[in-house]
C-alpha positions as CSV (number, residue, x, y, z in Angstrom):
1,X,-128.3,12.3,49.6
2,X,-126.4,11.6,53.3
3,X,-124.5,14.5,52.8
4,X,-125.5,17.3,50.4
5,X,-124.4,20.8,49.9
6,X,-126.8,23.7,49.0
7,X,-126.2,26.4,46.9
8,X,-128.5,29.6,45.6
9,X,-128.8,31.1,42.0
10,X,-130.6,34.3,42.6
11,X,-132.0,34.4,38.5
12,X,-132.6,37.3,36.0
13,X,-135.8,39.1,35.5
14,X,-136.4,36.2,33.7
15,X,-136.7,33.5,36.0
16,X,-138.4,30.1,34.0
17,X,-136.0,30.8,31.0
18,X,-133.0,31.2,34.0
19,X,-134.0,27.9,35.3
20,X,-134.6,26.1,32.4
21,X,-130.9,27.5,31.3
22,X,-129.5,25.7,34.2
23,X,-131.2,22.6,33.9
24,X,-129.5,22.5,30.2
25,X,-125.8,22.8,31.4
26,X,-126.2,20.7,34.7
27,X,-124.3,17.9,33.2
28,X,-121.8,19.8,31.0
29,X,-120.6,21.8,34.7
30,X,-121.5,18.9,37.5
31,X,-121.1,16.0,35.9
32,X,-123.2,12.6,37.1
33,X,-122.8,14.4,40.4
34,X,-126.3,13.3,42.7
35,X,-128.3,16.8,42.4
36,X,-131.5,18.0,43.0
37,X,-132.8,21.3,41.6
38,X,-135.2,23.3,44.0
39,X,-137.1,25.9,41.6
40,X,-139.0,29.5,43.6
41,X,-140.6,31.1,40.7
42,X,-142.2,33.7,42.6
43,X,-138.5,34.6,44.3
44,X,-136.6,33.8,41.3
45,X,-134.5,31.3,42.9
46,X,-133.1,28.2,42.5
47,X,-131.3,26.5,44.9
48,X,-129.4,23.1,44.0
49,X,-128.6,20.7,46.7
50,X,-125.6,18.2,45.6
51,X,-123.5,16.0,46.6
52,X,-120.1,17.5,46.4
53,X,-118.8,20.7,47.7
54,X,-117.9,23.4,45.3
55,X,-115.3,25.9,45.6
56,X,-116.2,29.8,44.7
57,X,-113.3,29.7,41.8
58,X,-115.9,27.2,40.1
59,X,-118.4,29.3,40.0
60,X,-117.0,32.2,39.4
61,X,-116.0,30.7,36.0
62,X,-119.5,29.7,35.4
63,X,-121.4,32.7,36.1
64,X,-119.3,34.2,33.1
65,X,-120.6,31.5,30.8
66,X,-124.4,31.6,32.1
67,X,-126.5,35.1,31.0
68,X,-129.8,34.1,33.3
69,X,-128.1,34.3,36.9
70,X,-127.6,37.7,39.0
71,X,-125.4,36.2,41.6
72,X,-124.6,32.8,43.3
73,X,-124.7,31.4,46.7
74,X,-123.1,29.2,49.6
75,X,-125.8,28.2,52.6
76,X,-123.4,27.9,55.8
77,X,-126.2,27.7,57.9
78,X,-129.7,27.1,58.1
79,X,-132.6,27.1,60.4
80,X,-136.6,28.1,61.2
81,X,-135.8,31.9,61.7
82,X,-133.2,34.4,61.5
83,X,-132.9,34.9,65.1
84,X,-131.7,31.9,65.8
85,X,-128.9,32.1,63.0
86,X,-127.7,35.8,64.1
87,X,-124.9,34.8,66.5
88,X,-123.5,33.0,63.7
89,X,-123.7,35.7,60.9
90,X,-120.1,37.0,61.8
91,X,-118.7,33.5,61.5
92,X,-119.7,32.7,57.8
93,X,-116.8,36.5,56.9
94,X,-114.1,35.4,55.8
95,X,-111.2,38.0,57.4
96,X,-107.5,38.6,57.3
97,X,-105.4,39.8,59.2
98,X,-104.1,43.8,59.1
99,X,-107.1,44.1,56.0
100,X,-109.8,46.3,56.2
101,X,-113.6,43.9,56.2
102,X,-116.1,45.1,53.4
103,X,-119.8,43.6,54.6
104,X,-123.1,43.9,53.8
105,X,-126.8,42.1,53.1
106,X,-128.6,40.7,50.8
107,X,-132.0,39.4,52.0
108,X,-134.1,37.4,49.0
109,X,-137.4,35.6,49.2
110,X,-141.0,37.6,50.3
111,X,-139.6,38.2,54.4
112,X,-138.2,41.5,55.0
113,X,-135.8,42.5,57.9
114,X,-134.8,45.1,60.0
115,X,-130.8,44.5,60.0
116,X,-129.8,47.7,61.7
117,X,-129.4,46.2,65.0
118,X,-127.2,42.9,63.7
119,X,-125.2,44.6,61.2
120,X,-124.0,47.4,63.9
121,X,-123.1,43.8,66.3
122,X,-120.9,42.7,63.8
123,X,-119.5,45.6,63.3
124,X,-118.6,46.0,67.0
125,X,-117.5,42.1,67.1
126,X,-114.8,42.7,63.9
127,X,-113.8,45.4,65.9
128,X,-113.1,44.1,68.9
129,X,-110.8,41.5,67.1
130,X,-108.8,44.4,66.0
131,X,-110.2,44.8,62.3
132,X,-111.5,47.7,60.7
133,X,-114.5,47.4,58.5
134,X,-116.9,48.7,56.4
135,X,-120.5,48.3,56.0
136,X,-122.0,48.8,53.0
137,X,-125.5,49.6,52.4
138,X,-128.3,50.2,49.5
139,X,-131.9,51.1,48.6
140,X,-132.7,47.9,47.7
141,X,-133.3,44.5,49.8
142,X,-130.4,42.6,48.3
143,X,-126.6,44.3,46.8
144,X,-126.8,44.7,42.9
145,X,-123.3,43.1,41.0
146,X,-122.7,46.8,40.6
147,X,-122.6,47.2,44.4
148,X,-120.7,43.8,45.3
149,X,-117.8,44.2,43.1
150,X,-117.4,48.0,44.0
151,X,-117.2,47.5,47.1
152,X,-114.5,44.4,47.0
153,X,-117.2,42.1,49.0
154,X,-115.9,38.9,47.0
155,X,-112.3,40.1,47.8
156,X,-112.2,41.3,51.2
157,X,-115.0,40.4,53.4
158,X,-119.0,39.1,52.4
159,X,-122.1,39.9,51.1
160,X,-124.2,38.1,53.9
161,X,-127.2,36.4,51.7
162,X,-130.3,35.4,53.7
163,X,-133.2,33.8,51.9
164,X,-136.3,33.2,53.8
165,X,-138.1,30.6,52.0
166,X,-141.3,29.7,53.4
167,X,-140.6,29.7,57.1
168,X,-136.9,28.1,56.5
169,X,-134.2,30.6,56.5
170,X,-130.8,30.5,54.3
171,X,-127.9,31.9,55.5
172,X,-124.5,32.1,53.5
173,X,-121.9,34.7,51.7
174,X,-122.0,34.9,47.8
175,X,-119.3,33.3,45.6
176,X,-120.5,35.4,42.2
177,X,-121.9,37.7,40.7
178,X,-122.8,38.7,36.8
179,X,-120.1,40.3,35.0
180,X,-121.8,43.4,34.2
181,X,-118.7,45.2,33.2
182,X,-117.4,42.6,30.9
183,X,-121.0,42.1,29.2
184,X,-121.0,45.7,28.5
185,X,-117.9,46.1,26.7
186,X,-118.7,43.0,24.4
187,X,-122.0,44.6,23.8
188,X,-120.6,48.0,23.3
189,X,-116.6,47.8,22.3
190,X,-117.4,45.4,19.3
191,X,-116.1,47.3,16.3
192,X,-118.7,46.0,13.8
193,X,-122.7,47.5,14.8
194,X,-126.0,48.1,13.6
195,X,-128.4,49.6,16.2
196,X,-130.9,50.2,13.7
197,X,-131.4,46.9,12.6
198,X,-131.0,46.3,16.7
199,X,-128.7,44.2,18.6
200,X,-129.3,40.5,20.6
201,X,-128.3,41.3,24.0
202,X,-125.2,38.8,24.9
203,X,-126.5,37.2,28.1
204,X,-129.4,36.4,25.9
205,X,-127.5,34.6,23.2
206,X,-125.6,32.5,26.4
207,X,-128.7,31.7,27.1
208,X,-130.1,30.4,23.6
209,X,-126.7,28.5,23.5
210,X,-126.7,27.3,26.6
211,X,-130.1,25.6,26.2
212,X,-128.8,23.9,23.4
213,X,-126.3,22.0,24.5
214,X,-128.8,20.0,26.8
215,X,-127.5,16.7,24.9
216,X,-124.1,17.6,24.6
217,X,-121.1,16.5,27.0
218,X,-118.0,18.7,27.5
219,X,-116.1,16.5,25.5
220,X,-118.4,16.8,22.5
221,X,-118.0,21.3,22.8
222,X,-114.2,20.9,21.0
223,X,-115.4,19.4,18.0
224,X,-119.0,20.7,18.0
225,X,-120.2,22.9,14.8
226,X,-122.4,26.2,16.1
227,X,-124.1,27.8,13.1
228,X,-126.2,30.7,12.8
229,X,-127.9,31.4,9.2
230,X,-129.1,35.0,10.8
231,X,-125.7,36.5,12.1
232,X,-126.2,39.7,12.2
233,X,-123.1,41.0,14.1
234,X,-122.2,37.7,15.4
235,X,-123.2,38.2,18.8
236,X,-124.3,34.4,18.9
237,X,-120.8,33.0,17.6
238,X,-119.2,35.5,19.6
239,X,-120.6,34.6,22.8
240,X,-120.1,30.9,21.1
241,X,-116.5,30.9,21.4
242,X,-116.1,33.0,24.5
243,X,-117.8,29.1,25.9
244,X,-115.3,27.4,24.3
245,X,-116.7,26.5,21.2
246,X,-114.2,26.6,18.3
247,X,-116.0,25.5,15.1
248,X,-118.6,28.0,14.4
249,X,-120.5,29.0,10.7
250,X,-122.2,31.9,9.8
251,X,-124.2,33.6,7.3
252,X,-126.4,36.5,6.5
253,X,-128.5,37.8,3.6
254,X,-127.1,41.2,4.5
255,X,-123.7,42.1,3.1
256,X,-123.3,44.2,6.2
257,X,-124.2,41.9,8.6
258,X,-121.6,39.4,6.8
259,X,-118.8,41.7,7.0
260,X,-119.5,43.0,10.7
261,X,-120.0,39.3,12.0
262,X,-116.2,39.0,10.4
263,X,-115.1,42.1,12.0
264,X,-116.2,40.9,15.0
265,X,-115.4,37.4,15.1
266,X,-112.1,38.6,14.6
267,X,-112.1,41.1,17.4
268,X,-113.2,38.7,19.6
269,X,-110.4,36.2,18.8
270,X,-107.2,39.0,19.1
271,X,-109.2,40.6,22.4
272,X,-109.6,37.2,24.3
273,X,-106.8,35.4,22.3
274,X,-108.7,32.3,21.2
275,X,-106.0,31.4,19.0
276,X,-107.6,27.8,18.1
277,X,-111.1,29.6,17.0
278,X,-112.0,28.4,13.6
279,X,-115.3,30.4,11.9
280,X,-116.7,30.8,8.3
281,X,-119.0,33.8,7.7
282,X,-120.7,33.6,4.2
283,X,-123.2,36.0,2.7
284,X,-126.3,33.8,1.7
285,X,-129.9,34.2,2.1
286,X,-131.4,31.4,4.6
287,X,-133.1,29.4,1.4
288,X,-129.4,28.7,0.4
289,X,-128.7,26.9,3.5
290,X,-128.1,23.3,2.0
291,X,-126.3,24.4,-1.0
292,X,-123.4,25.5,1.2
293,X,-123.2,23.5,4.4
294,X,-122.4,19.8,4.3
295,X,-125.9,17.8,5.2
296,X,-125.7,16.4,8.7
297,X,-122.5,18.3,10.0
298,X,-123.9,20.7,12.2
299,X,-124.7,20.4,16.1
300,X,-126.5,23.4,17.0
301,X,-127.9,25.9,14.9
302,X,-128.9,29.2,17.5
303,X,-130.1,32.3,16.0
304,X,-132.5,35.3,16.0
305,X,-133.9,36.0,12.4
306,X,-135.6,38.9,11.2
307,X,-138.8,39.2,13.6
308,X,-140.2,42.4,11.4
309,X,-140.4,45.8,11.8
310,X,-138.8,47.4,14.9
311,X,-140.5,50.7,14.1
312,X,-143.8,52.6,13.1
313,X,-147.3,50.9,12.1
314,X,-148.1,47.6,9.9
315,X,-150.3,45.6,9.7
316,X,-149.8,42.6,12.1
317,X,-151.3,39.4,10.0
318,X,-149.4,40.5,7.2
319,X,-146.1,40.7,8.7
320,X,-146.7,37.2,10.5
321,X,-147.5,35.7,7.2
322,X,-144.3,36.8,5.8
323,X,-142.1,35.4,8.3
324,X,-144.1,32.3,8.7
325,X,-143.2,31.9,5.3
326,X,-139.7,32.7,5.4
327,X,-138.9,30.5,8.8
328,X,-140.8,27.8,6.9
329,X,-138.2,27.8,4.5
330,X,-135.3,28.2,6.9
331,X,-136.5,25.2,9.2
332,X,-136.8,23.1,6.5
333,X,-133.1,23.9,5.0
334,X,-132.2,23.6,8.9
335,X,-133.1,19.8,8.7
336,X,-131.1,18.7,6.2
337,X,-127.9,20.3,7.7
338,X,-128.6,19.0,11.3
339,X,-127.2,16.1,13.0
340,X,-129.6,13.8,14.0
341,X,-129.0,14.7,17.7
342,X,-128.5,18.1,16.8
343,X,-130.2,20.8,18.1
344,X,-131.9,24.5,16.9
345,X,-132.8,27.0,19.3
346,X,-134.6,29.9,17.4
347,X,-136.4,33.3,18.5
348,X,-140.0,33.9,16.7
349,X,-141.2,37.4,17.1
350,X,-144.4,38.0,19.7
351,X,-146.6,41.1,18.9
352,X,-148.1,43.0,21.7
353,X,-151.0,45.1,21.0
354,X,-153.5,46.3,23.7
355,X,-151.6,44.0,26.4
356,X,-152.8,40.8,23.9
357,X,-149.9,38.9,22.1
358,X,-150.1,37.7,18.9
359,X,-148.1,34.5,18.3
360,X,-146.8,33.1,14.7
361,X,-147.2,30.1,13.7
362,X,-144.8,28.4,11.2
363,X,-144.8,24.9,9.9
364,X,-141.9,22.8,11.2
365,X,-141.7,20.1,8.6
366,X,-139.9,17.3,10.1
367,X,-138.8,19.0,12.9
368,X,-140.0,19.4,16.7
369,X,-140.6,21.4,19.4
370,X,-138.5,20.3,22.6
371,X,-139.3,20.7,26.1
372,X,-136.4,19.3,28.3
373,X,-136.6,21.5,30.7
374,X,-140.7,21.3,31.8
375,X,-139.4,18.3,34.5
376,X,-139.0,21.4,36.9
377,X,-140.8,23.7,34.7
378,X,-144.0,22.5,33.7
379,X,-146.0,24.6,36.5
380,X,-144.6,27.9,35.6
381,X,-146.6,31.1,34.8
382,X,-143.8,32.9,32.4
383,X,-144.0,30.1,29.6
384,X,-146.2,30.2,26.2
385,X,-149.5,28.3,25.6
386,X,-146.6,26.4,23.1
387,X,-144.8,25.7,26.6
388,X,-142.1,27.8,25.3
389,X,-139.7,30.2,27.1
390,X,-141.2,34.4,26.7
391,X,-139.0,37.1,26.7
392,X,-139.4,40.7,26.6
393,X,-140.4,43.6,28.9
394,X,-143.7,45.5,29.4
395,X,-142.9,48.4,27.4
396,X,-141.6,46.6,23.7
397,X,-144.3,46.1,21.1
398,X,-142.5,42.7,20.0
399,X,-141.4,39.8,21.9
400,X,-139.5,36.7,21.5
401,X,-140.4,33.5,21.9
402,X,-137.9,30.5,22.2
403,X,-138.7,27.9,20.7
404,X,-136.0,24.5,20.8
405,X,-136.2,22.5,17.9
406,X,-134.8,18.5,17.2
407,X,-135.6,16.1,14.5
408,X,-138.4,14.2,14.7
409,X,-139.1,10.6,15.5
């Protein structure tokens, strides 16, 4: 590219599943823009280089549609060290007139600097233009999303980003930052719950339904059909239409889980008026699948289905027989209802006993597993011996694996 504009996505705890996220949804948010993805697994940063500039209103609009990124990034400047980029920090602040300046740093990648010295000069430089300012500090290397939006650094003034990354240094302001409070309350302030039966985390179902839509355009999202035969409370066709999707289709075995995905749905539609949201929540067991949906209507089919106990001992093979078994069953009534080009993106439960995982193994039938994202991906550490995505954190005794599914060939 002649001419190329860079930009940073500083990723979850999570990185490889981040990335692979934001490979999916390149096309649905650029477009056949020119891009090129630049992947830091052991920084947890990608940084795309594209063609086009990209104004912070754009991506403030996607960062509420993408759960894997922390916070995104303009580079203003770059160069070999951060020395020789300091007389330039207090240029990339945006400042007005008569308003007070909010600052601070966030420095990424495995350099760490001492910033006492060039935060006090900009300090003195705003002040010498007349401006009062703050700078605002933390414990940690780079500002939380807690931190930024507190402190109006989006708003009125920067959070100076500086990514050393192998000997070249990045230096820009931040455009986003993760909605923390907004994913709270739709994890919290939906009516209908079950905490015993647990909860998919809503960043995690954008991410399972962003990775589906790797072969869909946005003109395809209006009329697509999102179905998930484990609903639950609806967290997946929740976060479905808060993306814009407006055709969804649930069911459950459970009677509850039915009438809360309802109850939310619902919710969901008065709270963020989406008066064009059209959903269907049944209560059906997974077997019934094809009885009740149409064969080849649906586009995606995302879901999280029973991945066994969540408490107390059992006994491990048994449990994984049973829902080898039962997913067996489910991914063959998935074929049938699928589009040809459509697409299943599914959790299977990982066991962790002694640090050792114990994986499941379910036949697929006619079905597939589908890497599209092992282009950028297929030297990374945090994926399964299946090349599949792993998520979980030291101290749960079950995983899940994501697994992507399309029809055969």
């Amino acid at each position: 590219m002649s001419t190329s504009f860079k930009y940073l996505f500083f990723l979850g705890n999570h990185a490889a599943l981040s990335q692979g996220e934001l490979l999916a949804v390149s096309k649905s948010f650029f477009g056949d823009a020119q891009m090129n993805w630049r992947y830091n697994e052991a920084d947890g940063v990608a940084v795309l280089e594209i063609e086009k500039k990209i104004e912070a209103e754009f991506f403030q609009n996607m960062i509420l549609q993408i759960g894997g990124v922390i916070k995104i990034a303009e580079v203003l400047r770059e160069g070999d060290n951060l020395k020789v980029l300091e007389s330039e920090v207090v240029d990339i602040i945006p400042v007005t007139e008569g308003v007070k300046v909010y600052y601070g740093f966030s420095v990424y990648g495995r350099k760490r600097y001492e910033l006492k010295q060039l935060g006090m000069t900009i300090k003195r430089e705003l002040a010498e233009r007349g401006l009062k300012c703050r700078w605002v500090t933390s414990k940690e290397t780079a500002l939380s999303s807690v931190v930024v939006e507190q402190n109006y650094l989006l708003e009125r003034g920067a959070d100076i980003v500086i990514y050393d990354i192998g000997g070249r240094v990045y230096l820009g302001r931040a455009l986003a930052v993760q909605p923390f409070k907004e994913l709270s309350f739709r994890d919290y302030g939906r009516p209908g719950r079950d905490d015993k039966a647990g909860m998919l985390p809503p960043k995690l179902a954008q991410i399972m339904i962003n990775l589906a839509t790797f072969k869909l355009t946005p003109q395809l999202i209006d009329d697509a059909v999102v179905f998930d035969p484990f609903c639950g409370s609806g967290t997946v066709l929740s976060e479905a239409a808060l993306m814009g999707f407006k055709n969804l289709f649930g069911s459950d075995i459970s009677e509850k889980a039915a009438a809360d995905t309802k109850e939310n749905l619902e919710w969901t539609k008065k709270t963020y008026q989406l008066a064009t949201l059209r959903y269907t929540v049944e209560k059906k067991s997974v077997t019934e699948i094809a009885e009740f949906v149409p064969t080849n209507s649906v586009d995606m089919i995302i879901t999280e289905p029973f991945l066994g106990p969540t408490r107390g001992e059992y006994d491990v093979q048994k449990v994984s027989k049973e829902l080898e078994d039962l997913y067996e069953k489910a991914i063959r009534q998935f074929e049938r209802v699928l589009k040809e080009s459509g697409v299943v993106v599914m959790l299977w439960p990982i066991f962790r006993r002694n640090e050792r995982s114990i994986f499941i193994n379910p036949k697929i039938d006619k079905m597939q597993i589908t890497r599209p994202y092992l282009s950028v991906l297929k030297e990374s550490r945090q994926l399964s011996f299946r090349e599949t995505f792993i998520y979980g954190r030291t101290e749960q005794r079950v995983w899940r694996e994501i697994v992507i599914l399309t029809k055969a060939l």
